[in-house]
C-alpha positions in Angstrom: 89.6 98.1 51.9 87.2 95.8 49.7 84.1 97.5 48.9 81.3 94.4 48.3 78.4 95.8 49.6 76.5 99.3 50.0 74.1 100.6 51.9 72.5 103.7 50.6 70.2 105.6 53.3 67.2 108.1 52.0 65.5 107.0 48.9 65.0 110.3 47.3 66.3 111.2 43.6 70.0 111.1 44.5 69.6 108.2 47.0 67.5 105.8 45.0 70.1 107.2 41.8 72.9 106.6 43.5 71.7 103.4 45.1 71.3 102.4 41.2 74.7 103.2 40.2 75.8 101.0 42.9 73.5 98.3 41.3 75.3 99.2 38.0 78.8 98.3 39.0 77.6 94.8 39.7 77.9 95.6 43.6 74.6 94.2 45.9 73.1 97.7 48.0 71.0 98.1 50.8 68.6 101.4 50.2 66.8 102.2 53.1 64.3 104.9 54.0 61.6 106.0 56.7 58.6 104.0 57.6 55.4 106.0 56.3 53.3 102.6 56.0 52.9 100.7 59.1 51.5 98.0 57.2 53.9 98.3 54.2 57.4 99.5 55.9 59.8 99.3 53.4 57.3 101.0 50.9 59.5 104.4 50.9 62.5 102.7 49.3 60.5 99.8 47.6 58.3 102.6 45.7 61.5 104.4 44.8 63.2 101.5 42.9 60.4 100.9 40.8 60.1 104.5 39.9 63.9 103.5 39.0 62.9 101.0 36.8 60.5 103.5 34.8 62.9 106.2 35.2 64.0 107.9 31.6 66.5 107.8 31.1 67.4 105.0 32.6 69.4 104.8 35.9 70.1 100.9 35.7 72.3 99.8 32.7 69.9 96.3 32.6 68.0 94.1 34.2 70.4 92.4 36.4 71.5 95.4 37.9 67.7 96.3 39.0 68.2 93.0 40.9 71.1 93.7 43.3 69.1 96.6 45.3 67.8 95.3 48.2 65.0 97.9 49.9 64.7 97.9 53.4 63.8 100.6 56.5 65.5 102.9 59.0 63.7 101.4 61.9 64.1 97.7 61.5 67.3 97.7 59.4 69.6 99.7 60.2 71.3 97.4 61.9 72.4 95.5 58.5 74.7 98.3 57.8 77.2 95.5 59.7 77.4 93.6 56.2 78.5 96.7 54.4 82.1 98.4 53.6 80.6 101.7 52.8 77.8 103.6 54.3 76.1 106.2 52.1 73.7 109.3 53.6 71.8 111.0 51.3 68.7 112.0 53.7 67.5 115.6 54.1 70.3 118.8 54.7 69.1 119.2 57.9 71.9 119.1 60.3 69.9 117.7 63.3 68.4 114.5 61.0 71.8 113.8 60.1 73.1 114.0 63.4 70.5 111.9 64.9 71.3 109.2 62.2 75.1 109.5 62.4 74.4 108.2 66.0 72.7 105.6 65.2 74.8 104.6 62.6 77.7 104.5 65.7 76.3 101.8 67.3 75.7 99.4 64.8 78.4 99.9 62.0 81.6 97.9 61.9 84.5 100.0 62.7 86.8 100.7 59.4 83.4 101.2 57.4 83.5 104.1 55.3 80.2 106.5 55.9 79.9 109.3 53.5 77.6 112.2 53.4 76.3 113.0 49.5 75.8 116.6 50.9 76.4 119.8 48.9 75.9 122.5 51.6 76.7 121.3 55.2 80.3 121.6 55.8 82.1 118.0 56.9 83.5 119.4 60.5 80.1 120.4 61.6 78.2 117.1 60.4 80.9 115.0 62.6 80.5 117.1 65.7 79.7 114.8 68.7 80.9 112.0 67.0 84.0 109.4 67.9 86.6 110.1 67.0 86.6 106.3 65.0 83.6 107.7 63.2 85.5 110.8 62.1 88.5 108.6 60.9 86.0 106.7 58.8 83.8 109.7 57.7 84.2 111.8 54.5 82.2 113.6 51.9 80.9 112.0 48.5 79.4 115.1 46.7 77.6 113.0 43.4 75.9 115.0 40.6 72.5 114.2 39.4 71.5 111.7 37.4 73.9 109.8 39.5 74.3 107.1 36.5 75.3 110.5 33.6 77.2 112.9 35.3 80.8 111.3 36.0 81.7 114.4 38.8 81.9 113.1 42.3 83.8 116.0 44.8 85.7 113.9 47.5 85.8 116.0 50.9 87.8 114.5 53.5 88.9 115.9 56.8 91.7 116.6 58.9 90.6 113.1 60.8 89.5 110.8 58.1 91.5 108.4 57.3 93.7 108.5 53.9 93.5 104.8 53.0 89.6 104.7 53.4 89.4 107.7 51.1 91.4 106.1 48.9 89.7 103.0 49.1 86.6 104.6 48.6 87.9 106.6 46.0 89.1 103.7 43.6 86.1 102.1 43.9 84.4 105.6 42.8 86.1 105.5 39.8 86.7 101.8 38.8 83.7 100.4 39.9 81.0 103.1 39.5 82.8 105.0 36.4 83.3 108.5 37.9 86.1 110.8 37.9 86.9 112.0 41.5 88.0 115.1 42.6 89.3 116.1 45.4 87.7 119.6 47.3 88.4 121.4 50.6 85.8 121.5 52.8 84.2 125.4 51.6 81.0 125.9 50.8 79.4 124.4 47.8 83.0 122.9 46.8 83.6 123.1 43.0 81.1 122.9 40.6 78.2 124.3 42.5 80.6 127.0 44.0 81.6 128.1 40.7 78.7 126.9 38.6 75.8 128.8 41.0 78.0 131.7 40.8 77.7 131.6 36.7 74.4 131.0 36.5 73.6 133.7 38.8 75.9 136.4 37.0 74.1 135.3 33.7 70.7 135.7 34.6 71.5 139.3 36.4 73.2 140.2 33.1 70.1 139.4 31.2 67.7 141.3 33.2 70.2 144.0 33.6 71.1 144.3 29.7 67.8 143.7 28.9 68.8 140.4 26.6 66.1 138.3 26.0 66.4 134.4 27.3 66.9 133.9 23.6 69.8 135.6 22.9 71.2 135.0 26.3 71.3 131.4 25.3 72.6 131.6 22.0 75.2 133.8 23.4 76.2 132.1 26.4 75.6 128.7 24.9 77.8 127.1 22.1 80.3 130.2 21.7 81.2 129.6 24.7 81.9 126.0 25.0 78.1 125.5 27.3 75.8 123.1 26.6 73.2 123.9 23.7 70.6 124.7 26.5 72.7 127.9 27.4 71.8 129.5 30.5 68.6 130.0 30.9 67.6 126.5 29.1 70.1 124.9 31.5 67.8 126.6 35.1 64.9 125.4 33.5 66.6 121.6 33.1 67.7 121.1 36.7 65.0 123.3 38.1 64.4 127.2 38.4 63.1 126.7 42.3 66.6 125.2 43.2 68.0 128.2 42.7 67.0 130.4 45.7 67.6 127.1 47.5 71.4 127.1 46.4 71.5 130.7 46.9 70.5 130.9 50.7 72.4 128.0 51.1 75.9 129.4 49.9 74.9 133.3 51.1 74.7 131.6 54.5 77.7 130.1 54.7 80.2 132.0 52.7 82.2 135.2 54.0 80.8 138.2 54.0 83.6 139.3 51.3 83.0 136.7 49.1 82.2 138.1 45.8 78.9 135.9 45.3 77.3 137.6 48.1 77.5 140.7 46.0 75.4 139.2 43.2 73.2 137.2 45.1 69.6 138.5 44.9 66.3 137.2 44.0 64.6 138.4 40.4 61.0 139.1 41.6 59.6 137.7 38.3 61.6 134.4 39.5 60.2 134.2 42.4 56.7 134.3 41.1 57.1 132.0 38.5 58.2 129.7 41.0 55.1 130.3 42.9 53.0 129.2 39.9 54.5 126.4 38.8 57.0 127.6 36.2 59.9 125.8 38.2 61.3 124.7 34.8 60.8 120.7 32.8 59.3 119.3 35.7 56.9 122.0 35.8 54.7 124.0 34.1 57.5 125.6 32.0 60.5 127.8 32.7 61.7 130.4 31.0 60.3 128.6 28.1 57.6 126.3 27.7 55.7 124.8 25.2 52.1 126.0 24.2 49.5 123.1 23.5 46.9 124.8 23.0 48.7 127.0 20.2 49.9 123.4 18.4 53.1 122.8 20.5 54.1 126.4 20.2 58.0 126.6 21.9 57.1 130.1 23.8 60.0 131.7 26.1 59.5 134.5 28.8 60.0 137.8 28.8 62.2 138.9 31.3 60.6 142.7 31.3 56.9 142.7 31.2 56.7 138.3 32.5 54.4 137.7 29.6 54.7 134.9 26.9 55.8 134.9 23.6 56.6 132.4 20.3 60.3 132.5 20.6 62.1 134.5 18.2 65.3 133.5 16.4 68.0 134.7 18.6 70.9 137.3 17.6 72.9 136.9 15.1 76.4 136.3 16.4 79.5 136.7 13.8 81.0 134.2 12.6 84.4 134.7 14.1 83.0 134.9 17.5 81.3 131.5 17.2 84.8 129.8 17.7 87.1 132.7 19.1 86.1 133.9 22.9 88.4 137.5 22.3 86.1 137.9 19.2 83.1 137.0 21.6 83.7 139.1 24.3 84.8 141.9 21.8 82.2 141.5 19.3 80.0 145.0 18.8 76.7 145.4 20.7 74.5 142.8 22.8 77.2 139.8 22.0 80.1 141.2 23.6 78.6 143.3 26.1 76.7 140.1 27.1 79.4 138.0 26.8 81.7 139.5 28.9 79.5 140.0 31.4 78.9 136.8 32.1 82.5 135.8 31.4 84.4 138.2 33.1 83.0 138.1 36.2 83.1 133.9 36.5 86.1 133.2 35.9 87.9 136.1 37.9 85.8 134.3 40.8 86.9 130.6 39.3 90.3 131.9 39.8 90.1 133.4 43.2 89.5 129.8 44.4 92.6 128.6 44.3 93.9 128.2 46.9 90.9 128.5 49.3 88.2 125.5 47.6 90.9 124.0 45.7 95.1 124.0 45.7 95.2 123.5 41.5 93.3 124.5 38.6 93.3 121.2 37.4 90.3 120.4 39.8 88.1 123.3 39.3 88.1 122.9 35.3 87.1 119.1 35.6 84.7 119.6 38.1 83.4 122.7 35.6 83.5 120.1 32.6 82.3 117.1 34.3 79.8 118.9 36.5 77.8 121.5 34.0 78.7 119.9 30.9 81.4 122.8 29.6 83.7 122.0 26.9 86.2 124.2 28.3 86.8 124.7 32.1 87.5 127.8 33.8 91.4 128.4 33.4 91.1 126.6 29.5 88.8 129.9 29.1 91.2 132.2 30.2 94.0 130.5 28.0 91.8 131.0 25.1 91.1 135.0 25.8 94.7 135.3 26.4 95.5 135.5 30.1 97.0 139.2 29.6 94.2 140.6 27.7 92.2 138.9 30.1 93.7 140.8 33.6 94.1 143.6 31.6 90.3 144.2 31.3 90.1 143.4 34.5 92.2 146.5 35.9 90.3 148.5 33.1 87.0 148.0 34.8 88.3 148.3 37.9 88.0 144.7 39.3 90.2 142.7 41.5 92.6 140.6 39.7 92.8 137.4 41.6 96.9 136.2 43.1 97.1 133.4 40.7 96.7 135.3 37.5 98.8 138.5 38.7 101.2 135.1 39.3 100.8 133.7 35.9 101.8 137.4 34.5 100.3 136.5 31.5 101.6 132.9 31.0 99.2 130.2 29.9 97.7 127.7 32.3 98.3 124.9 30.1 101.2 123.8 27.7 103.0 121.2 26.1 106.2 120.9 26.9 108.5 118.0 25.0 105.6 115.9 24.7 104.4 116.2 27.9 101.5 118.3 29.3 101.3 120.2 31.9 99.6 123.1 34.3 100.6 125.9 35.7 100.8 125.6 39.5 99.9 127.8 42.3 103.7 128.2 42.7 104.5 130.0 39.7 106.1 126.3 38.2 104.8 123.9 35.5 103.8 120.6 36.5 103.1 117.8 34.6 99.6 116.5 34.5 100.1 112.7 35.7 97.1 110.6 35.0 96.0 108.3 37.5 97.0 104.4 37.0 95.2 102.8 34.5 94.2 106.1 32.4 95.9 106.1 28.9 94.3 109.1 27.1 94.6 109.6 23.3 94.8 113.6 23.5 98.1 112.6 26.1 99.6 110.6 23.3 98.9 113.0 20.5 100.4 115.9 22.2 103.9 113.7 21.9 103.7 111.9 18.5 102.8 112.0 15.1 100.1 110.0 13.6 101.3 107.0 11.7 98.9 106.9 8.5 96.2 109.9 8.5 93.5 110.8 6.1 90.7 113.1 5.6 88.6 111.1 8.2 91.1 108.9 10.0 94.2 108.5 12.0 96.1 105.9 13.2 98.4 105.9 16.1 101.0 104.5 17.9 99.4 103.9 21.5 102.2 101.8 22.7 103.6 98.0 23.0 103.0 97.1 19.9 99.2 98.7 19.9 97.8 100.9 17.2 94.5 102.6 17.7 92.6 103.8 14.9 90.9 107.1 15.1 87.8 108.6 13.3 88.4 112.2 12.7 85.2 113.5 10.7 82.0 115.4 11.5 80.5 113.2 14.0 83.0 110.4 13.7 81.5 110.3 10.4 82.6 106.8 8.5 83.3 107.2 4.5 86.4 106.2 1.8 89.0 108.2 3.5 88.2 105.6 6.6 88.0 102.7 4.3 91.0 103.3 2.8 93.3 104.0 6.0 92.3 101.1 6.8 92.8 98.9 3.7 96.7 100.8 4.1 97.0 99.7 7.8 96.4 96.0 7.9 99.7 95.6 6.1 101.3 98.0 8.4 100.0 96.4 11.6 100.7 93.2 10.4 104.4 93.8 9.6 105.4 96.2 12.3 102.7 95.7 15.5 100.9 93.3 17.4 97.4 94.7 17.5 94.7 96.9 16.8 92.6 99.1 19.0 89.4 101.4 17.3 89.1 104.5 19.6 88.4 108.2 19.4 87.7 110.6 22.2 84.7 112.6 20.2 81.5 113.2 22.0 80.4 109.6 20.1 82.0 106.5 18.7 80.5 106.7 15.2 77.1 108.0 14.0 77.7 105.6 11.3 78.3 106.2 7.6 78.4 110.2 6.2 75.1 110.4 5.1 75.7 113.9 3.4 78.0 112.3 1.6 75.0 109.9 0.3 72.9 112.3 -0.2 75.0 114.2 -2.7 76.0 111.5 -4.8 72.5 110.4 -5.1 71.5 113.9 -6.1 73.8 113.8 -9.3 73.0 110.0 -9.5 76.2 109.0 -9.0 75.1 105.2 -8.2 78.6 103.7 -8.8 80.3 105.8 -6.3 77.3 104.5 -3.5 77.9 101.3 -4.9 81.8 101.8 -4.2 81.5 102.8 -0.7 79.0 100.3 0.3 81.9 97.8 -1.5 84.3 99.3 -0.4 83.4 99.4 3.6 82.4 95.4 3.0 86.0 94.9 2.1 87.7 96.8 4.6 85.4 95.6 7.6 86.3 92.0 6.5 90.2 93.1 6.1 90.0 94.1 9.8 87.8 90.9 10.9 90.0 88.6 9.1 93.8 90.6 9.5 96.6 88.2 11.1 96.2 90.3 14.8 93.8 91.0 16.9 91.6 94.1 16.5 89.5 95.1 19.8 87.0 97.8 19.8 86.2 100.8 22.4 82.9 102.5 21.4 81.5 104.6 23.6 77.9 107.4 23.5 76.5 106.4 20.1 77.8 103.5 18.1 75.3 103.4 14.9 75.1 101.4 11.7 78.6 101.6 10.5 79.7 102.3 13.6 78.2 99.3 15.4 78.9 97.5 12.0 82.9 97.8 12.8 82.7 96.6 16.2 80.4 93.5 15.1 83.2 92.7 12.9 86.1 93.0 15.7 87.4 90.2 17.4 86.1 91.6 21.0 84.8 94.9 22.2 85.7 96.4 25.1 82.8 98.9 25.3 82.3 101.8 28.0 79.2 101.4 30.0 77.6 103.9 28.2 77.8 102.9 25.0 74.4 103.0 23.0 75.3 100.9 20.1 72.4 100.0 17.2 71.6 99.4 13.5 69.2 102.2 12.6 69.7 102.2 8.9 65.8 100.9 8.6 64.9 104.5 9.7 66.4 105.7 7.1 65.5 103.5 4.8 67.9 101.3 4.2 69.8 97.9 5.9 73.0 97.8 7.3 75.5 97.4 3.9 78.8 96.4 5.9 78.0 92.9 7.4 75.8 94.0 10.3 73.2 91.2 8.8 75.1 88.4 9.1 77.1 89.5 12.3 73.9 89.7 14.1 72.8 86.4 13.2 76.2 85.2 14.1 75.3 86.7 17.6 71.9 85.2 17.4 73.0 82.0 17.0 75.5 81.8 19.4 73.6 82.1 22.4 73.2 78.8 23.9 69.2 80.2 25.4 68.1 80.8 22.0 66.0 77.6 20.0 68.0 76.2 17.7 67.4 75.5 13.7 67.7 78.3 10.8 64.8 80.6 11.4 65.1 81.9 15.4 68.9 83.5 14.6 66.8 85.3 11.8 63.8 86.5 13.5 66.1 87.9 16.4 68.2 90.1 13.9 65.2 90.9 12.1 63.1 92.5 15.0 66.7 94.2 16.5 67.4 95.6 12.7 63.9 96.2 11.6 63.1 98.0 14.6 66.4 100.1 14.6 66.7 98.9 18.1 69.3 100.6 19.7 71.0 99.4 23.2 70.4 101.7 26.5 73.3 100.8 27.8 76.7 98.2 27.2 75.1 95.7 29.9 71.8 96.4 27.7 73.5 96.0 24.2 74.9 92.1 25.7 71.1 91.7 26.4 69.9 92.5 23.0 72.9 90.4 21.2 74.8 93.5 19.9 77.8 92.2 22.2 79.3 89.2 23.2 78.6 87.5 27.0 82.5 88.1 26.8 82.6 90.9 25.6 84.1 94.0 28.3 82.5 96.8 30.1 84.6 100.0 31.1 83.1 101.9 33.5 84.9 104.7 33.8 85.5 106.7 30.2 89.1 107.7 31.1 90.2 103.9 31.3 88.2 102.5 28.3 91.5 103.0 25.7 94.0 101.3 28.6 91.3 98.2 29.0 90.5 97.9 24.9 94.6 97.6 25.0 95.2 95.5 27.5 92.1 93.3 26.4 94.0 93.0 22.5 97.5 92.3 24.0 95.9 89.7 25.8 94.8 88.1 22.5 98.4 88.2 21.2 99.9 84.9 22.1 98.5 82.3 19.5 96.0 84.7 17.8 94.3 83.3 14.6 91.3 84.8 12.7 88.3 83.8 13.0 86.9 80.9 10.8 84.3 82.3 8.1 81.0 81.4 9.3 78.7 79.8 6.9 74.9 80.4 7.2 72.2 77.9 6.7 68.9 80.3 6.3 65.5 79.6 6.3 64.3 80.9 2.4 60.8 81.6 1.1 59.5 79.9 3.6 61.1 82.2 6.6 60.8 85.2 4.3 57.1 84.3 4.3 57.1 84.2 8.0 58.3 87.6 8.6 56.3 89.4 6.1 52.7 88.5 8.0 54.6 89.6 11.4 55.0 93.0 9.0 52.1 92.9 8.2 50.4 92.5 11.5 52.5 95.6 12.5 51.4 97.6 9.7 47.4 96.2 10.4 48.2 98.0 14.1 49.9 101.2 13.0 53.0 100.1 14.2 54.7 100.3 10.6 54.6 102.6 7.9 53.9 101.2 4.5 57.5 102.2 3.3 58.9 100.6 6.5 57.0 97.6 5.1 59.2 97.7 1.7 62.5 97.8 3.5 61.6 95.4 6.1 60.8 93.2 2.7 64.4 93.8 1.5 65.8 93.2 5.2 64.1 89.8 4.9 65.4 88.7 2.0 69.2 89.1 3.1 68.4 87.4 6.3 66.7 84.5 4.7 68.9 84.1 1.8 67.6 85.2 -1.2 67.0 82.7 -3.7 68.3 79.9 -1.1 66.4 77.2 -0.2 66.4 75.7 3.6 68.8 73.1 2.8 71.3 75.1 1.2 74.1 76.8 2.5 75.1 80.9 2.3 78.4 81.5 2.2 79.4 84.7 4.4 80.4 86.5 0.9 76.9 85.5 -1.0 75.1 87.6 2.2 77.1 90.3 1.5 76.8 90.5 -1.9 72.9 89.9 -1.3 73.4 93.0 1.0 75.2 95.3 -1.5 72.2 94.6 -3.7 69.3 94.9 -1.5 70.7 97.8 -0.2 71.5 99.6 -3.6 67.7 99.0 -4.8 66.5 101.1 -1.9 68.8 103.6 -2.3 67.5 104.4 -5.6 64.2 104.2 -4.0 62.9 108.4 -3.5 60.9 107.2 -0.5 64.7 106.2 1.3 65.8 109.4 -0.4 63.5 111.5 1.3 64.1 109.7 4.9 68.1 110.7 4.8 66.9 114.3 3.2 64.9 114.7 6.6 67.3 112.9 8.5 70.1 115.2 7.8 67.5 118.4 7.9 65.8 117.8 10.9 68.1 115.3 13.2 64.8 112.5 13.2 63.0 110.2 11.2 60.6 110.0 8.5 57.4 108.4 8.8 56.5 107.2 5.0 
């Protein structure tokens, strides 16, 4: 089944999101909502799509996408769901609104149309009772996380009707088309995430008022030691909302078993409960369980979970430095760490294991949907492996506590293991299984487990990915670019040329590249060591060239942050194949310096390739001057082809798991009678276009807009991009603009003002205004 066009029904935050993501994938969607205006009747859906547009972060991906949603009403449009392959509720969770509209819906969809249900909390049998049973063939459950666009988890829910192919259908689409990673859940109450996450959050927050840990240390304990977001528990409730707690509460209590062990944790915190009746419902409120005090100069104040009063936040408890990495050391660590730890740990992922088998048959799903769905690093069963799955049972039976089938099963064997190469889970039947990705998904942690790198450094890896493929890995803090990278590289062209066919540049960090180690900088200007910038600025000139200019084809796959060097290595790539969210920029002017490794004249490469822009030597040089100058950085792939960063032909991979098998596929395409590219040659503007920019600088700095030490770099930016000494009617060779950028960028360097920007850069994660 084909899936062209949407319609999306209730125009509230997950309907409008959703409606977006739609808009995203390049697919047309109907989004249709009551009438409240009888004089404006499609002003429901209409006001929600322009509170879309404002929306940060962003749900569309660019402009164009903003275009495809189509608003309309129940009353007068409902009949229009006839052009459209999949039907998507997201109204109210009131059963009887959703039965009234499912009726509707019967008489004027197309049979075979898939209609979903994005509900969390109503079971699928009852939402289908009275219905055909054609509607129940075509009827399933879409369970999407918000912000629709961010969070890749979407819970599948199919019944004992539905029809397989139209879940699949819908399924692939899901996951091709709208980028998320789909997994499949029995129809239980609050399915995976929110079934295991609610219970977590819940068994946290008891702890704390129990133990009498303060939010504070309750974060930092439950946060990064154990593989949870930074915002740790109670920084998390405040994020999505502390009143949508005794909503998820009184909707699981009233549907699960009495025996279910959630029902024995499940109470309201009177202190809760008031601060929701105030206003302290969390971001979107008046605070949380921290807020931040204006009056007191933007004082970050937290609660106090005893007495309800506010206070400055304290630095939180100190937690050993073994525990930080090791979960035994955690949960075992002396006083309020471990107890703490433990019980929030324990508790969660006993009940994270007594799911299987009732929510879901395999651990697979319930760690994915843990990892996809609340941001954990690990999921439930990857825990457990990392406690030890027989320490962990046996401090179960210690205290007491149930020890759930499948780790009595496991007796002690890990969940996860490589096996000749291969990786694989432990299944409910007491056999390994081998985790089979679906078609299209070529992971780089798959081929890892089963090979060696070819060439590895300090920062760098390069591996074998496959029919003649190589992908070259970052390894450093951040994906961190310095001469361990540089040189890999400089050792792989050779290698690659003799030996592959092409080149793919891929990690599967949290980012692409935050661009070049700036610590590194930092220290080598403290001790003055100017040759050895000079030598890396050099030395990442000659390598990015090596790769532009090598006898195959080199494709790049950024994806989350791609800055300055970074960006720099995919502006000298033959194509990029870039995942949807990539945000991809040259910041260096915020740090006071310009791009060193050929961002200048890639950019104006860019600039003067598209066939909308004026032509002559100065409008490819105002274009990169305002992106670079401003450290613009792109919101999105679709965004970064806006601003030039990328090629109209450039590719878009919407789903993360599938961005290494497209960037491969893209390069073997290029194969077959692959040449470099031809050395561009620049004809720029001079004095006169230097001149040109520095009164639009000026005018900036005459508003407030720039700093007078952004108005010294911007000086040095212009001179690269206008040539230096070169007059209008002379040409710049591609190596004369770099070597103009290797000096440029060595005189602010020396510069204390630029020195002070990456001091407070690397102190404080943002910039300096000087």
């Amino acid at each position: 089944m084909a899936i062209n066009k949407v319609c999306v029904i209730g125009a509230g935050t997950m309907g409008a999101g959703i409606a977006a993501q739609v808009a995203n994938a390049g697919v047309p969607v109907l989004l249709l909502d009551i009438v409240r205006d009888a004089d404006d009747r499609n002003s429901v859906a209409a006001g929600a799509v322009e509170r879309l547009k404002k929306a940060e972060p962003a749900a569309f991906m660019s402009k164009a996408a903003a275009k495809l949603v189509e608003v309309g009403n129940i009353d007068d449009d409902l009949g229009r769901v006839a052009e459209c392959d999949w039907v998507i509720e997201a109204i109210v969770e009131k059963i009887e609104l959703k039965h009234a509209l499912y009726e509707k819906l019967e008489g004027v969809r197309r049979t075979g149309t898939a209609v979903s249900s994005n509900t969390s909390t109503i079971p699928l049998d009852r939402l289908i009772e009275g219905r055909s049973e054609a509607f129940a063939r075509d009827f399933l459950i879409t369970h999407f996380f918000n912000p629709p666009r961010y969070m890749r988890l979407l819970e599948v829910v199919s019944g004992p009707k539905s029809d397989p192919e139209l879940v699949a259908s819908v399924s692939d689409f899901a996951d091709r088309a709208m980028g998320k990673t789909v997994v499949r859940a029995k129809d239980t109450p609050g399915f995976l995430a929110n079934r295991v996450g609610t219970y977590w959050l819940q068994a946290a927050i008891n702890a704390a008022f129990e133990q009498g840990v303060s939010v504070e240390d309750a974060d930092a304990i439950g946060g990064k030691p154990m593989g949870v977001p930074k915002t740790g528990i109670f920084g998390l409730v405040d994020l999505v909302g502390i009143d949508l707690m005794p909503y998820l509460k009184a909707s699981l209590t009233s549907t699960l078993p009495a025996n279910d062990p959630y029902q024995g944790i499940a109470h309201d915190h009177p202190l809760i409960l008031k601060m929701i009746a105030d206003g302290y419902t969390g971001r979107k409120g008046k605070g949380g369980f921290y807020r931040i005090n204006r009056e007191a100069g933007k004082v970050k104040e937290a609660i106090n979970l005893s007495t309800g009063e506010y206070a400055k936040a304290k630095k939180p408890v100190s937690i050993p430095s073994a525990a930080q990495k090791d979960l035994r050391a955690l949960i075992s660590a002396p006083g309020v760490v471990g107890a703490y730890a433990w019980a929030v740990l324990g508790p969660t992922l006993a009940y994270a294991a007594g799911l299987i088998g009732e929510a879901s048959d395999d651990i697979l799903s319930i760690d994915t949907a843990m990892k996809l769905g609340y941001n954990w690093k690990y999921g439930p069963f990857e825990l457990i492996d990392r406690i030890g799955g027989a320490d962990f049972v046996a401090r179960l039976q210690a205290e007491g506590r149930e020890v759930p089938a499948i780790l009595t099963m496991a007796d002690g064997r890990p969940f996860y293991r490589v096996e000749n190469g291969q990786r694989q889970y432990l299944g409910a039947d007491g056999a390994y299984h081998a985790i089979v990705r679906p078609d299209g998904v070529l992971l780089l942690e798959d081929i890892k487990a089963a090979s060696k790198p070819i060439l590895k450094s300090g920062s760098a890896a390069l591996w074998d990915i496959g029919d003649g493929v190589v992908a070259l890995e970052f390894t450093g803090k951040m994906n961190a670019l310095d001469g361990e990278v540089m040189k890999l590289i400089e050792k792989a062209i050779p290698l690659v040329t003799e030996q592959y066919k092409a080149l793919v540049v891929y990690n599967e960090g949290s980012n692409f590249s935050a661009g070049a180690n700036l610590g590194l900088a930092i220290f080598a200007i403290n001790i003055a060591a100017w040759g050895e910038v000079e030598k890396l600025v050099a030395g990442g000139q000659k390598a990015y060239k090596a790769l532009k200019y090598a006898p195959f084809p080199v494709v790049a796959a950024p994806f989350g942050m791609a800055l300055g060097g970074g960006c720099e290595i995919c502006l000298n790539s033959d194509a990029v194949q870039a995942h949807a969210e990539t945000y991809i920029g040259l910041v260096e002017c915020g740090v006071g310096l310009i791009p060193g490794w050929g961002g200048c004249g890639e950019l104006m490469v860019r600039a003067a390739e598209n066939p909308k822009a004026p032509k002559g030597p100065m409008p490819p040089v105002g274009k990169a001057f305002e992106t670079i100058s401003t450290a613009t950085v792109a919101k999105s792939a679709a965004n970064a082809k806006e601003i030039g960063y990328l090629r109209p032909g450039d590719g878009i991979t919407m789903n993360r798991d599938r961005l290494l098998a497209d960037a491969k596929a893209r390069a073997l395409s290029m194969v077959e009678g692959y040449a470099p590219p031809a050395p561009p040659v620049f004809r720029l503007p001079g004095a006169g276009g230097k001149t040109a920019l520095e009164l639009a600088v000026k005018g900036f700095r005459a508003r407030g807009l720039a700093t007078p030490y952004d108005e010294v770099v911007a000086d040095k930016l212009a001179t690269v991009l206008t040539g230096g000494d070169a007059d209008v009617v002379d040409t710049v060779t591609e190596e004369q603009l770099l070597a103009l950028e290797l000096r440029e960028f060595m005189t602010l360097v020396r510069d204390s003002r630029t020195q002070a920007r990456v001091e407070h850069m690397l102190t404080t994660g943002k910039p300096l205004r000087n």
